[in-house]
Every structure is written in C-alpha cells, then in structure tokens.
C-alpha positions in Angstrom: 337.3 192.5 -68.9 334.1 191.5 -70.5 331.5 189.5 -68.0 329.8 186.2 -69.3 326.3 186.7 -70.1 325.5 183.8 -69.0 327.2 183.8 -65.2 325.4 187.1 -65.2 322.2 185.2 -66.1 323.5 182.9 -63.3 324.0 185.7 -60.9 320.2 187.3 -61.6 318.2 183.8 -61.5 320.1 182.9 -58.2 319.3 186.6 -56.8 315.4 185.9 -58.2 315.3 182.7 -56.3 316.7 184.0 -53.1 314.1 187.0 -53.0 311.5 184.5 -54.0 312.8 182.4 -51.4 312.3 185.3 -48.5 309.3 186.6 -50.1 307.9 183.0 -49.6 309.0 183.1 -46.1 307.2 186.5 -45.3 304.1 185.5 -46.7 304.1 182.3 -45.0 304.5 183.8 -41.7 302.3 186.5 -42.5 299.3 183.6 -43.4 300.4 181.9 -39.9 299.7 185.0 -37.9 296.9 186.1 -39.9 295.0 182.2 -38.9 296.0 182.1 -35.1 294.8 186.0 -35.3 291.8 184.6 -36.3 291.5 181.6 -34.3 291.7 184.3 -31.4 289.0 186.5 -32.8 286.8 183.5 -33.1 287.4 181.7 -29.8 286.9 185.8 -28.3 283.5 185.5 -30.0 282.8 182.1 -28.9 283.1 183.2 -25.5 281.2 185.9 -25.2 278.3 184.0 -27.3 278.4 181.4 -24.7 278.7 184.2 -21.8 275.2 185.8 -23.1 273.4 182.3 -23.3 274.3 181.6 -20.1 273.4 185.2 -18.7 270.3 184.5 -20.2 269.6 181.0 -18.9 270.4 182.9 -15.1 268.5 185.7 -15.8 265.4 182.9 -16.6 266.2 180.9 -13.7 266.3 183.3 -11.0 263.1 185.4 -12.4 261.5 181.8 -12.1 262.6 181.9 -8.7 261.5 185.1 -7.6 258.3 184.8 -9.3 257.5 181.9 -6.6 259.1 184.2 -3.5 256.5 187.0 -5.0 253.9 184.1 -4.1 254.9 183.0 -1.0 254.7 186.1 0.4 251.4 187.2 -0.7 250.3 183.3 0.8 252.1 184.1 4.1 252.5 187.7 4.5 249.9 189.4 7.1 248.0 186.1 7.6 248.0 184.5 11.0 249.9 180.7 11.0 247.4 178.4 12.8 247.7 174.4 12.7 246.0 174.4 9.4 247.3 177.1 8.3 250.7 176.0 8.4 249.8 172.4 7.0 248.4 174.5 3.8 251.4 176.8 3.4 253.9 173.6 3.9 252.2 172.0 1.0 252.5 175.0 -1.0 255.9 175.3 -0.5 256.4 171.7 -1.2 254.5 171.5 -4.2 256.6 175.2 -5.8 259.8 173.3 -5.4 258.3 170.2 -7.2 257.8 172.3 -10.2 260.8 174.2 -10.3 263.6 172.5 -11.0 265.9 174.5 -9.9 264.7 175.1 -6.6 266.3 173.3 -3.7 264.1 174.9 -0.7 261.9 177.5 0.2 261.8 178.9 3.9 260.2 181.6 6.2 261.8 183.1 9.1 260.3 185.4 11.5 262.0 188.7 12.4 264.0 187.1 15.2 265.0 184.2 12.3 262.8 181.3 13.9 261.7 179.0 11.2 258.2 179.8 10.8 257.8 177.2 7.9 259.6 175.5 5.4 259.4 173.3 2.0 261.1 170.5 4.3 258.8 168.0 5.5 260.0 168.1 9.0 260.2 171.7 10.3 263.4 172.5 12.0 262.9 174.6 15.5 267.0 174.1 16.6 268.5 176.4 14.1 268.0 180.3 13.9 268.9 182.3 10.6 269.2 185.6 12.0 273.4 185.6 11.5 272.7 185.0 7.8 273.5 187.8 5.3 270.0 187.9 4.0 268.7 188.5 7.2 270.8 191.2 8.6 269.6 192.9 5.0 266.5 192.2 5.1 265.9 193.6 8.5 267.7 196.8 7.8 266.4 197.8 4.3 263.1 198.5 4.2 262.5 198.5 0.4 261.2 195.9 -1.9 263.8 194.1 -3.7 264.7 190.8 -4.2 268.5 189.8 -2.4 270.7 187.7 -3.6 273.2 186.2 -0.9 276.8 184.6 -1.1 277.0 180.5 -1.5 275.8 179.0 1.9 276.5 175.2 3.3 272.6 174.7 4.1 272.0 174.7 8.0 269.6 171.3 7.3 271.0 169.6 5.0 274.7 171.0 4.4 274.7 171.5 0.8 276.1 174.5 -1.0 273.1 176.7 -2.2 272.4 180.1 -3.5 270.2 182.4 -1.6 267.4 184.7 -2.8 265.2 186.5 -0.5 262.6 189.1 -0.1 261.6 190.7 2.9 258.4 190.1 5.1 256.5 193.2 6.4 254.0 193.6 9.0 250.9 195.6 8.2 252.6 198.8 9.9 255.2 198.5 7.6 257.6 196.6 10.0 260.2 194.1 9.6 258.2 190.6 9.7 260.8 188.4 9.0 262.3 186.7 5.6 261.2 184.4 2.9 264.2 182.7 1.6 264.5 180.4 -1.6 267.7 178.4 -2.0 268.8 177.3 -5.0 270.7 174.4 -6.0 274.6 174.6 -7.0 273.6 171.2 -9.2 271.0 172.8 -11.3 273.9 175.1 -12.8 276.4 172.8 -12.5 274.7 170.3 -15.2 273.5 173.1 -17.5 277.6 174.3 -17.3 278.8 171.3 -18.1 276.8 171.2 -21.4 279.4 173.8 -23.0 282.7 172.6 -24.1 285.7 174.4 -22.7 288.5 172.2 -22.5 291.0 171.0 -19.9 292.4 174.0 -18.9 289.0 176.6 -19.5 286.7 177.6 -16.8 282.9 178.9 -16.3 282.2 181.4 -13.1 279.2 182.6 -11.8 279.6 185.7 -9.8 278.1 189.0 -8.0 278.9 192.3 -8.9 280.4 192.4 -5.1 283.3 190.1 -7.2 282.0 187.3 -4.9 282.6 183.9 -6.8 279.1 181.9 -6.4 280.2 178.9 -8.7 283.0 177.7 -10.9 283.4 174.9 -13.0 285.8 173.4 -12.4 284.5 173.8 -8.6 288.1 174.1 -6.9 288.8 173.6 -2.7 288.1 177.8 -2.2 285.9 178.6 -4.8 282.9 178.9 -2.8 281.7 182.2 -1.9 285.8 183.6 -3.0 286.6 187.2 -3.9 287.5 188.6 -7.1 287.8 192.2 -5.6 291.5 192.7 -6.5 291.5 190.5 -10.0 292.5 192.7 -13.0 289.8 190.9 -14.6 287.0 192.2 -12.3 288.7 195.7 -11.8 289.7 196.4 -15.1 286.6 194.5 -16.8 284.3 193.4 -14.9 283.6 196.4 -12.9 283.7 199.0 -16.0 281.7 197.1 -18.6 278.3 195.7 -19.1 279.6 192.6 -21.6 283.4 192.5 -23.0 286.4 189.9 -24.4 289.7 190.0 -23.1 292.6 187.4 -22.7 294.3 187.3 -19.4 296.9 185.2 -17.8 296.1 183.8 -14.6 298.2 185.0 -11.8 296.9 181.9 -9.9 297.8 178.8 -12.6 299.8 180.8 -14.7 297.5 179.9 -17.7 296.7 182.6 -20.3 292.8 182.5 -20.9 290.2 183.7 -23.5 287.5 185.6 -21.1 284.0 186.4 -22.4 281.8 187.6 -19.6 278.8 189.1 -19.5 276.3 191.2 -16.7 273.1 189.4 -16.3 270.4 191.8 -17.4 267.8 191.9 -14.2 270.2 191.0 -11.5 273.5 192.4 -9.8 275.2 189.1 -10.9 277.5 188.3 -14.0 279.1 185.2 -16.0 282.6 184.6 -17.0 283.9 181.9 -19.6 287.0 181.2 -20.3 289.2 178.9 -22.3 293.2 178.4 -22.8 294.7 180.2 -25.3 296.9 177.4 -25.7 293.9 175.0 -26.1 292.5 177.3 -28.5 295.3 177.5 -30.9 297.0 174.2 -30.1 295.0 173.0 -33.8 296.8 176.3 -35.2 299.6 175.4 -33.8 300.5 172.2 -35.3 298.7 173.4 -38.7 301.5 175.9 -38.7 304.5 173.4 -37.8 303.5 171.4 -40.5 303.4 174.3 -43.0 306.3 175.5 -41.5 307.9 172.7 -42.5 306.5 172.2 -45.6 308.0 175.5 -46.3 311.1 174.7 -45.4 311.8 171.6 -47.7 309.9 173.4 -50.9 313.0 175.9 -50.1 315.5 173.4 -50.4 313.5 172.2 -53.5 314.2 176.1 -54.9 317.3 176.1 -53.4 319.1 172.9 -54.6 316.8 173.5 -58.1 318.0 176.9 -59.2 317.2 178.7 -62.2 315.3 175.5 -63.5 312.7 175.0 -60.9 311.5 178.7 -60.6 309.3 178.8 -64.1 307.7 175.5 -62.6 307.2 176.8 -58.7 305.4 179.7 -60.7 303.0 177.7 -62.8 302.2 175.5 -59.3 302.1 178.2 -57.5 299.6 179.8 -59.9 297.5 176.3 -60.2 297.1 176.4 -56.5 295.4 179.8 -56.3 293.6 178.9 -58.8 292.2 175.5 -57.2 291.9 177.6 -54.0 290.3 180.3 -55.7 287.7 177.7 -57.4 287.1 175.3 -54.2 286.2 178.9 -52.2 283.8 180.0 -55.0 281.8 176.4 -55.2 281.5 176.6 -51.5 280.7 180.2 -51.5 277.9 179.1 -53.9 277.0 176.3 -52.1 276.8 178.4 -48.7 274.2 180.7 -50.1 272.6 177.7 -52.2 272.0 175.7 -49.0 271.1 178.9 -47.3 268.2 179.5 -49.6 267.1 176.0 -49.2 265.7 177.1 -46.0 264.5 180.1 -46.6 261.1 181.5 -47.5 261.5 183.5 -50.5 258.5 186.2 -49.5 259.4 187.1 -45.5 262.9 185.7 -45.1 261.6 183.4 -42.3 262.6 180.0 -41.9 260.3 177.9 -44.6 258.7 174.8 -43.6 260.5 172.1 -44.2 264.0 173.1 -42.8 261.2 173.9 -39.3 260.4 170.1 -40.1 263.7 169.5 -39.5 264.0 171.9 -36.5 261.3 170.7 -34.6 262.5 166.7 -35.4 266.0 167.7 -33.9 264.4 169.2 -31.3 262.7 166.1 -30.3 265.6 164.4 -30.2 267.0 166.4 -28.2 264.3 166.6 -26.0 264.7 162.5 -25.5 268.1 162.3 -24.3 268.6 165.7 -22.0 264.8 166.9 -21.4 264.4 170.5 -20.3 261.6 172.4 -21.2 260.1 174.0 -24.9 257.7 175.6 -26.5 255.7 176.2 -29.5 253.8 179.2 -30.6 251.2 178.9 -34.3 251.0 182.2 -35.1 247.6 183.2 -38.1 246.9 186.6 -39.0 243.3 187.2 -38.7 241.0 187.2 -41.8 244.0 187.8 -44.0 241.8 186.1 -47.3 240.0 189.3 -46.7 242.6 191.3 -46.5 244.0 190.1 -49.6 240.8 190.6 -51.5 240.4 194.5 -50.1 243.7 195.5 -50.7 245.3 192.7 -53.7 247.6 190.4 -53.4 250.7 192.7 -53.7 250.3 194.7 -50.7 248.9 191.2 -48.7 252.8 190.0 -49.5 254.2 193.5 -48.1 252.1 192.9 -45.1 253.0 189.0 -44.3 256.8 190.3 -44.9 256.5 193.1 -42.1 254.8 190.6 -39.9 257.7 188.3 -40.4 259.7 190.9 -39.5 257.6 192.0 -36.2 257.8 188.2 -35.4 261.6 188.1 -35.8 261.7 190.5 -33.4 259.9 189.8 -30.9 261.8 186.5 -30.7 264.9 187.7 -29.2 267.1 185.1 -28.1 269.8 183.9 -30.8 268.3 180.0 -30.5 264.8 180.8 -31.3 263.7 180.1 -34.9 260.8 181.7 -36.9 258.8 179.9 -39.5 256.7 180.9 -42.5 254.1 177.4 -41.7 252.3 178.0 -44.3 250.1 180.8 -46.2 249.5 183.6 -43.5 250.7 180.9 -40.6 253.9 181.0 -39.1 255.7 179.5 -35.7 258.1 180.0 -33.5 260.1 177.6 -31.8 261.7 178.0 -28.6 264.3 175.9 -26.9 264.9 176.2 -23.0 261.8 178.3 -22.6 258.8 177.3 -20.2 255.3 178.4 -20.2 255.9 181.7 -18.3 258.5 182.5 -21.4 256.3 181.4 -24.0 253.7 183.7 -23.0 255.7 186.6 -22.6 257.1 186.0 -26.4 253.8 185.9 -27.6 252.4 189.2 -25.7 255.4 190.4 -27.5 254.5 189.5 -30.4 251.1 190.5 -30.0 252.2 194.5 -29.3 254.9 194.4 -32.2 252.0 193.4 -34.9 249.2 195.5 -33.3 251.9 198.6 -33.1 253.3 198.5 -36.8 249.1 199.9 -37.7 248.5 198.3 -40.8 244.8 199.1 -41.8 242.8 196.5 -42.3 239.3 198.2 -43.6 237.5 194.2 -44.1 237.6 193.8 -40.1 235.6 195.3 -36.9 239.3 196.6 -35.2 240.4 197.9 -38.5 243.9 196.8 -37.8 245.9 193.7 -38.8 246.1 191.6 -35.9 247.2 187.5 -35.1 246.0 184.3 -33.4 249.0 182.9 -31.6 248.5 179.1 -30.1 250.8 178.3 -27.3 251.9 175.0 -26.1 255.1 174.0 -23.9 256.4 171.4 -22.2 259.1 170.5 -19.7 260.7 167.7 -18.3 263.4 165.6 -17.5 265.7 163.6 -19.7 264.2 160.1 -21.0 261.0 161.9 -22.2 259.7 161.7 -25.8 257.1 163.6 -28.0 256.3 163.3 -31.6 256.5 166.6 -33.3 253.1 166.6 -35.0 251.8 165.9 -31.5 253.1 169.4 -30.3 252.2 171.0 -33.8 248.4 169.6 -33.0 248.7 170.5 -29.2 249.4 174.6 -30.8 247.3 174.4 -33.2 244.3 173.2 -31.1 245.1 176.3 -28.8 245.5 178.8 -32.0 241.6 177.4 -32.9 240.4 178.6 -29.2 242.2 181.8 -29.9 240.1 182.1 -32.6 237.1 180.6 -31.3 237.2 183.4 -28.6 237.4 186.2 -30.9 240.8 186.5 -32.6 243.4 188.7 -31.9 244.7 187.4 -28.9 247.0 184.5 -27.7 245.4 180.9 -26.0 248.0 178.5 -24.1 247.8 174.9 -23.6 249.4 172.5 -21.9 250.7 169.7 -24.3 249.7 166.9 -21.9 245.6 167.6 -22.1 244.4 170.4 -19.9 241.3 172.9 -20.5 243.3 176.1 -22.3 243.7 179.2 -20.6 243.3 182.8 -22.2 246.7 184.2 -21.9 246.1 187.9 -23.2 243.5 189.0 -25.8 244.1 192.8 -27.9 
C-alpha cells in the first residue's frame, strides 16, 4: 500500500516542529541557568569587593588608633603624674579623641587597674579595670603588641565599645599598667550602613578567635557572640585569607552569599553577606516571564504547524541579528566612552573626566563628609629632559611614571590623572593626611627606584614634586574643587621651592606647609 506523500510531509513537518519545540525548551532553560549562574558569580564578586573595602577602611581606622596609643604612651610612660602633669596629659587625651573620629575614649590604668587618667573630663576613682581582658593580657605578656579585646558595655558610660590596648612598662621592664583606647560601635555602624545589602543580608566584624565584635543588623546576642563551631568560620574563615562561599544559615534558615575577608595588619576579619533569594529574586521573575513567554510561542508552533515554522525561523534569525547588532553598538560605545577618559600617552585618567571626579567628589563631600585628599604630582625639569634625550623617549618616560604612579595608588577607589604636560594627580577618597603622605612616599620610592637617567640634572635620576593637601570633616561641609587643586598646587611650588624631589603637605584650611619627606 503506497503512503501519501503528502501525510508523510505531514508526518516530518510535525516531527520538525516537535524537536524544534524541545530544542527551544532546552535552550531556554539552559539561558535561564546560565543568567542566575551569573547573577551568582556576580553577587560572589560583589561581596568580596565590598568585604576588601571594608577590610581596608578597619585596617585605616584601627592604625589611626593605635598610632594615638603609640603617643600616649611615649607622653605617659616613665614620667611621674603630678597635679600639672595630669592636667596636661588630660588635655591631651581630650584633644586626640577630638580629632579622631572614631575614637570614643582613651584611658590609663596602673598595674593594679586604678584609673590613672582618662579622656573623660571627670576622672573616675570607683571603678577598677583589672578583671578586663586587656588587662589580664597585658599584665602577662610582656611583648610589644597592640591587643585588641571583645565588645565591652563601657564601665562609665555603658556603651558598647571596642577595645585596643598596649601595655605600660616601668623602666625595669615591669608591668606599669595599660593604656586603653575604646572605640565606638557607631563609627562602624554608619560607615556599614552605607553598603546596600538587602532585607535579609548581613555585615560582621569579627576576631580571628570567631568572636563577633559587630553585626549589622545588630541582633539581642550579637555582642561579643562565638562563631567557633560555624561551618563558615571552620571551613572558611579559619583556612583562608579572603574567599566566597554561599551558606545556609542554620540560625534563620536563609541561604546567604558570603564574601569575607582578613584584615591585613590585625587578627580581625569582615564578612558580607546577602540572600541568595534577594540576589536572584530579579532573575527570578525575568525567568517566569520568559518562561512563560516560551510557553505560549509553543502553542503558537504547536497550534500553527507546518506553516508557522519558515516564519519562527526568519524571527528567530532577525532577533539574533538585532541582538547581535544592539551588543556590538554598545560594545563600541563601551570602549568609545572608555577612551573618552583616557589619556592616549600613559593610560591615566585625562583631565577632564578628573574634572568630573574631583566635582563628584565634592558633592559627595557636602552631603556625607569624611575625609580626602589630593596629591599634584610634576616630574622635575622634564623640559630638560626632553631636550637631552628628544621627545620620543620623554613620552616613554611620562608613560612608566604613569605606571609607577598607578601603582603606588593601591586601593581600587583611587584615581590617577595625566593633569597636564609632565603633571599628574591622584585623588583619594576616605583617606586622611597620615594616608596621603604614605601614598606619596610611595610614590616617591616607585619613581626614584625605576632609575631613569636623567644626565640635565645634579641627582642624575628622574625624580617628582608631589603637593599634598587633605581634608576631613563631617557631613554639611563644602569645598570648591579649584580650591583644593590651588591648596596642592601651592604645596607642589614649596616642594619645589625647597629643592625638588620630595613631597610638601598642606593643610587645605591655611596652615604654614610641612616637609613631609624629601629624596
């Protein structure tokens, strides 16, 4: 019995549109996973990004801190505490937790943990700290080092602080007592709550003993909580210096994007975490509504048949082609926009998009305050260099400059600048005076060690002027940018003024400049 052709036609467009049909189906779901995939990989990186900047933001703080326990000590240590004494070291103590924000006291404690003299401005005699942690270390570890305690209510004014202390020593070598700064829980808890991390996500700030210091969200038994038996500290934690991993909670049940990272000159680490359900919930309904987009342009196929599958093919076709165009003019537009910014010679940022930075910056600056600095960087008689060695080798030289700049800078939020000619700058965010001035020793050593001759000049080496200015304050505080460029550039003058090759700060309120470090 002979078979129509045409059923069999039938038969094979019907069997074409149901593979069609599942191939659609796999691909679909095989898009779906590869996005939330994604999403994941993304939120992991997001975390961990936001775990080093807040790493690094501790790891400034407390080296603020200690820097004024290093003082104290040498103001207090082996020098007898008469009337006036006293008065002198109580203002001094005063007047270091003025400056530094973060600060919420600063205490001494003889070896028997009588209050010897303290930042408050009555001195307490009816408390005695000798049951505190620091103490007992203190008094049984002889070396130098700086100890960081659990979260403490504060015997004088019951506040949750951090401790950090460093031991007093007679002149025999004997246990003298303690000087103890505390920190406040606030100062951490308004910087946390600048990141986003949903409802559900959380921020801790830990010790490598897996005790819990703070959280955001601060719960009933966070305080000064163990960790010691988590799977996140034993597993992670513990074993790694910086890491990713998604957990579920064993206490809320929530599953939870961790980033965490070990703080770089302390025993102490940061965790921050986010739902996984948060993170994807945008995936999520992006997929339901693919899903069921999918589903009705199979019924379209379905109910359709052999007629509908030349025209699904040419949409189908016109799609990736309209996808394929839209991702090359924004590829194009990506790297169009990117060399907008860019300085074509060293790579640096050029000067108008640092225009822009240093405008947004003030902004900024206005509505949350903090602290920033500026550094104009010249390299010393480079017209001379460019007529000893031609032009061609003077553009090598600015480019490996550039380079020992960018390097220099570390942190992920500062931004190099070609200024203009042989000047750049540096802008950095959330960094004081003290920071500023190491950055610019740094960048001092990286040009003086790459040893480029420089035959017109008494050092015979390349070398730059940097000017230095900062400032820091709270929110509601305004500055024009050109004021701050002036401010830098009036210290990269006195750098010059003093002999070139060496780095002047000033204050941008007026102040006479200090030499910072000359090469």
């Amino acid at each position: 019995m002979e078979v129509c052709p045409i059923k069999v036609a039938s038969r094979a467009a019907k069997g074409f549109v149901a593979a069609v049909c599942i191939i659609i189906v796999l691909l679909e779901a095989w898009t779906i996973w590869h996005e939330r995939t994604a999403e994941m990989e993304e939120s992991s990186r997001a975390t961990a990004n936001m775990a080093l900047a807040l790493a690094q933001h501790a790891d400034q703080a407390l080296d603020e801190v200690d820097i004024v326990l290093k003082s104290v000590i040498e103001q207090a240590q082996g020098k007898p505490l008469g009337a006036a004494s006293k008065e002198r070291l109580h203002n001094f103590l005063v007047r270091n937790v003025g400056e530094v924000p973060q600060l919420a006291g600063l205490f001494i404690y003889d070896e028997k943990g009588k209050w010897l003299a303290s930042s408050q401005q009555v001195l307490e005699t009816r408390f005695n700290n000798s049951d505190r942690d620091y103490f007992q270390y203190h008094r049984t570890h002889r070396q130098d080092a700086v100890f960081i305690g659990k979260p403490i209510r504060s015997k004088s004014t019951g506040h949750w602080v951090l401790t950090m202390s460093r031991r007093l020593n007679k002149p025999d070598g004997a246990f003298a007592g303690v000087v103890l700064a505390t920190l406040d829980i606030q100062f951490f808890e308004r910087f946390y709550h600048k990141f986003d991390i949903g409802q559900k996500g959380a921020i801790l700030f830990g010790s490598n003993d897996a005790t819990v210091l703070y959280r955001r969200p601060l719960l009933a038994d966070s305080m000064g909580k163990s960790l010691a038996q988590s799977p996140l500290f034993r597993q992670h934690i513990s074993t790694a210096d910086a890491g990713q991993v998604t957990i579920r909670s064993n206490q809320d049940g929530v599953s939870r994007v961790h980033g965490f990272k070990h703080l770089g000159n302390y025993p102490l680490f940061v965790i921050v975490a986010v739902s996984e359900d948060e993170v994807l919930q945008s995936w999520l309904h992006h997929a339901i509504v693919r899903a069921v987009g999918v589903a009705l342009l199979l019924l379209a196929i379905g109910y359709g048949g052999n007629k509908m599958v030349a025209q699904v093919s040419l949409r189908e076709r016109a799609q990736a082609d309209a996808v394929r165009a839209q991702a090359e003019l924004e590829t194009m537009f990506e790297l169009l926009q990117k060399q907008s910014r860019r300085d074509g010679l060293t790579g640096a940022v050029n000067r108008r998009h640092f225009d822009e930075l240093l405008e947004a910056e003030a902004a900024r600056f206005a509505r949350v305050g903090g602290a920033f600095s500026l550094l104009m960087i010249d390299v010393d008689h480079f017209k001379q260099y460019n007529d000893h060695y031609g032009h061609v080798v003077g553009d090598v030289c600015l480019r490996n400059i550039a380079a020992a700049i960018s390097n220099a800078a570390q942190r992920e939020i500062d931004t190099v600048a070609r200024y203009g000619g042989e000047e750049f700058s540096v802008l950095l965010p959330e960094c004081g005076s003290a920071g500023a001035l190491v950055v610019a020793e740094r960048i001092g050593a990286a040009v003086k060690a790459l040893g480029i001759p420089h035959a017109a000049t008494t050092k015979g080496l390349v070398s730059v002027s940097i000017g230095v200015t900062s400032i820091a304050s709270a929110d509601g505080f305004s500055w024009q940018p050109r004021e701050l460029v002036e401010s830098a550039d009036k210290a990269l003058y006195e750098a010059k003024e003093a002999g070139r090759g060496r780095a002047v700060f000033r204050e941008f309120i007026a102040r006479k400049p200090t030499l910072a470090w000359s090469a």
